[in-house]
DOSETOR-402391 format. One record per residue (C-alpha): residue in three letters; x, y, z. Coordinates in nm, 4 decimals. Example, Ala and Ser with C-alpha at 12.3 -4.5 7.8 and 13.67 -1.06 7.14 Angstrom:
// residues 2
SITE res        x        y        z
SITE ALA   1.2300  -0.4500   0.7800
SITE SER   1.3670  -0.1060   0.7140
END
This chain:
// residues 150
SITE res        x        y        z
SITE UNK   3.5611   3.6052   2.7360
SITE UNK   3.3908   3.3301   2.9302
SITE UNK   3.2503   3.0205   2.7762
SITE UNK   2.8896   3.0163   2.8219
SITE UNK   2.8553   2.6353   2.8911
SITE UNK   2.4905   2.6858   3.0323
SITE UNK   2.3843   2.8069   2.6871
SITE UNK   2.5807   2.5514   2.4713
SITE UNK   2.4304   2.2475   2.6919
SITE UNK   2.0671   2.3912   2.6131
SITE UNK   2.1335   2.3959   2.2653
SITE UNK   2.3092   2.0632   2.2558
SITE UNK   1.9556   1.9278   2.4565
SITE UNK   1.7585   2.1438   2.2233
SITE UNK   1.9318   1.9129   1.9463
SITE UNK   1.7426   1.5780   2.0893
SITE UNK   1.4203   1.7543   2.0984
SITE UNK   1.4629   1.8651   1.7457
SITE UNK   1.6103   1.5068   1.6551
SITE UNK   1.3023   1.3573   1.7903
SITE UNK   1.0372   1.5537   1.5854
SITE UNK   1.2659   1.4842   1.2982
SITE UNK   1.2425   1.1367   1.3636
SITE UNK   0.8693   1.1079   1.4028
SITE UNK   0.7847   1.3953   1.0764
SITE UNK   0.9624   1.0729   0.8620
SITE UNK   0.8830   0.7600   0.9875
SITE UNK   0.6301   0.8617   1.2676
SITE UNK   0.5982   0.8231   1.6516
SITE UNK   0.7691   0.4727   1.7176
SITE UNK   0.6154   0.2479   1.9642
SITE UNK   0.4582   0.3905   2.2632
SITE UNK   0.6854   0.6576   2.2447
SITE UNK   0.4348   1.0145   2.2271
SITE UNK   0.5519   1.4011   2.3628
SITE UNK   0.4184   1.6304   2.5764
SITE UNK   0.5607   1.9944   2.4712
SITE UNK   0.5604   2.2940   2.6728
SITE UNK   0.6087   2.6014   2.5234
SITE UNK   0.5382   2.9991   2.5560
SITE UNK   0.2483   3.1095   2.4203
SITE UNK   0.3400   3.4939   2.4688
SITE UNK   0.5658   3.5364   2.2344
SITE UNK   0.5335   3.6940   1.8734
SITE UNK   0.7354   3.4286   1.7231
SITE UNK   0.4855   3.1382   1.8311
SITE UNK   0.2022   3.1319   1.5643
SITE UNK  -0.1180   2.9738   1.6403
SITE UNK  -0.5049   3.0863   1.6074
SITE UNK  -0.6047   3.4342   1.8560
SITE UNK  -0.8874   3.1779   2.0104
SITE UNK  -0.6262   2.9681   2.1566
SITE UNK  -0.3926   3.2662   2.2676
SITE UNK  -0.6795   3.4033   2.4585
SITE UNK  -0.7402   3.0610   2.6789
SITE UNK  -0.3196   3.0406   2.6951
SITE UNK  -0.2191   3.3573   2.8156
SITE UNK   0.2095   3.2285   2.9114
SITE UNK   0.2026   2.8878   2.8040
SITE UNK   0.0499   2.5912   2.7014
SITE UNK   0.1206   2.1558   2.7034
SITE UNK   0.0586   2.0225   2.3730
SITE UNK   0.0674   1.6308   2.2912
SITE UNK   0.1802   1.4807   1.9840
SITE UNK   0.0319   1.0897   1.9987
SITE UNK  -0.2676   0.9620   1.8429
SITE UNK  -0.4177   1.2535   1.6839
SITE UNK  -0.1471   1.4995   1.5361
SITE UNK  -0.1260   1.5959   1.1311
SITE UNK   0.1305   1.7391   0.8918
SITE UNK   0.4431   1.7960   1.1633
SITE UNK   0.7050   1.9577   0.9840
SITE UNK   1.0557   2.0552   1.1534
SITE UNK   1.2736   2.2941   1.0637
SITE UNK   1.6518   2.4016   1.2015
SITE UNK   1.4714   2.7423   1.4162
SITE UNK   1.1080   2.5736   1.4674
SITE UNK   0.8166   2.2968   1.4021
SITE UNK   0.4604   2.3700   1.2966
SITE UNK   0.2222   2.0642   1.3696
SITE UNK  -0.1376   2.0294   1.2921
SITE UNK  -0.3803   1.9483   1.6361
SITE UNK  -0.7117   1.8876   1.7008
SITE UNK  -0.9454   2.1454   1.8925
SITE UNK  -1.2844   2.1262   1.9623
SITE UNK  -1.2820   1.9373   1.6415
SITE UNK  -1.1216   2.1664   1.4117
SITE UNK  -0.8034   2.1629   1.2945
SITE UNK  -0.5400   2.4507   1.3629
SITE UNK  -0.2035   2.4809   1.2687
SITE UNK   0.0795   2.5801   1.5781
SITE UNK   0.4605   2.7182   1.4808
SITE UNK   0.6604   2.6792   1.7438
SITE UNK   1.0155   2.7867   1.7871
SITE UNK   1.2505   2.5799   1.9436
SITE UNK   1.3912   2.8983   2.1439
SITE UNK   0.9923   2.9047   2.3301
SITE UNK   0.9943   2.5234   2.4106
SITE UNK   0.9906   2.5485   2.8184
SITE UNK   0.9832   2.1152   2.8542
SITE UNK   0.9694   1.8235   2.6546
SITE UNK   0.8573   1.4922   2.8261
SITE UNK   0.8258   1.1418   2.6449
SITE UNK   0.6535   0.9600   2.9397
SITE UNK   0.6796   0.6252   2.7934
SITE UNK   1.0910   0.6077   2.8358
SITE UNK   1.0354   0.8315   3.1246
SITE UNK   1.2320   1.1219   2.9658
SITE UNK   1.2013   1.4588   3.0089
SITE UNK   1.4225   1.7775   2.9973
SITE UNK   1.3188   2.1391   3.1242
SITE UNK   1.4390   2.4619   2.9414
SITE UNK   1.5407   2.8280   2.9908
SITE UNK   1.3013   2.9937   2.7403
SITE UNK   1.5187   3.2035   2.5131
SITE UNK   1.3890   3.5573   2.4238
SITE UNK   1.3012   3.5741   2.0755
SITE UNK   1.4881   3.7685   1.7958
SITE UNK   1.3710   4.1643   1.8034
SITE UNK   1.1189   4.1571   1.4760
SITE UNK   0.9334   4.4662   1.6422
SITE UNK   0.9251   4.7228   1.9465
SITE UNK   0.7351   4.5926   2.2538
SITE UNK   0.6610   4.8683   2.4191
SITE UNK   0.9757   4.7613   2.6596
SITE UNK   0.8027   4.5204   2.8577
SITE UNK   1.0289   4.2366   2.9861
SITE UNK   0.9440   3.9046   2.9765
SITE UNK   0.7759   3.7540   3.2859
SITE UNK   1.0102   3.7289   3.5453
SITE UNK   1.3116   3.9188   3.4114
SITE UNK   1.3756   4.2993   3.5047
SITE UNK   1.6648   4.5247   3.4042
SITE UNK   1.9690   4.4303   3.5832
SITE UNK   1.8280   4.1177   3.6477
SITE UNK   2.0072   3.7598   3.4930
SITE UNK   1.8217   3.4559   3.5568
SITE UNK   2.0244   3.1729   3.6441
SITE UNK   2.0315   2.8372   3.4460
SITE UNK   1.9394   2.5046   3.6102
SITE UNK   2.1252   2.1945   3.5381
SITE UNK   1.8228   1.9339   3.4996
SITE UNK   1.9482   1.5705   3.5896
SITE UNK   1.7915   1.3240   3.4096
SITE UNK   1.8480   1.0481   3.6160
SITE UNK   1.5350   1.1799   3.7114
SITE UNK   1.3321   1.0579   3.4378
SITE UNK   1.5633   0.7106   3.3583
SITE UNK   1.3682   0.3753   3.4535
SITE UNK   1.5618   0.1915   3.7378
END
């Protein structure tokens, strides 16, 4: 058995992402600190209204700064209140459908390998976008020297 160090690095990035919502649920966003979140829409584990689904088919860029309500994180996902077309909707998202995470202000940002939900019901078999039998997507390493002021 090999260790799967690709997997154990996402998680371990996964962790600051978490850490950070954590963070900003208690004591709120710090500074000029503010996220921009990535994250699949097509998956049965994200919950958020059928109006928004329909305009976000794969994914959609949500951002936590000036206008974001009740943000509440737990160990699998976060749920966060946002603004649309002046109402007020409620989004769970699971960490495992977060794609990227970018705080532009400290010019950080990480990119993830979406990780396929835990079977809750028969899909018909359909494979996610971009996967076929067989087929094993590679990781990527993402440097974040990248995204570090110089």
């Amino acid at each position: 058995m090999e260790l799967d160090y690709d997997r154990m690095v996402q998680k371990a990035l996964m962790q600051v992402v978490r850490e950070s919502l954590v963070q900003t649920a208690e004591k709120g966003l710090m500074g000029s600190h503010h996220f921009y979140i990535t994250f699949q829409t097509n998956r049965p584990d994200v919950v958020m209204p059928a109006s928004l689904r329909e305009k976000y088919l794969e994914e959609m860029t949500i951002v936590l700064q000036h206008q974001f309500w009740d943000l509440k994180v737990t160990a699998n996902n976060f749920s966060v209140t946002l603004s649309f077309d002046d109402k007020h909707e409620v989004l769970t998202i699971p960490f495992g459908a977060v794609i990227n995470f970018l705080d532009p202000s400290v010019k950080f940002g990480l990119q993830f390998e979406p990780v396929a939900p835990a079977p809750a019901s028969d899909n018909g078999g359909a494979a996610p976008k971009g996967e076929g039998k067989g087929k094993k997507t590679p990781s990527k390493v993402v440097a974040l020297d990248t995204f570090r002021k110089k």
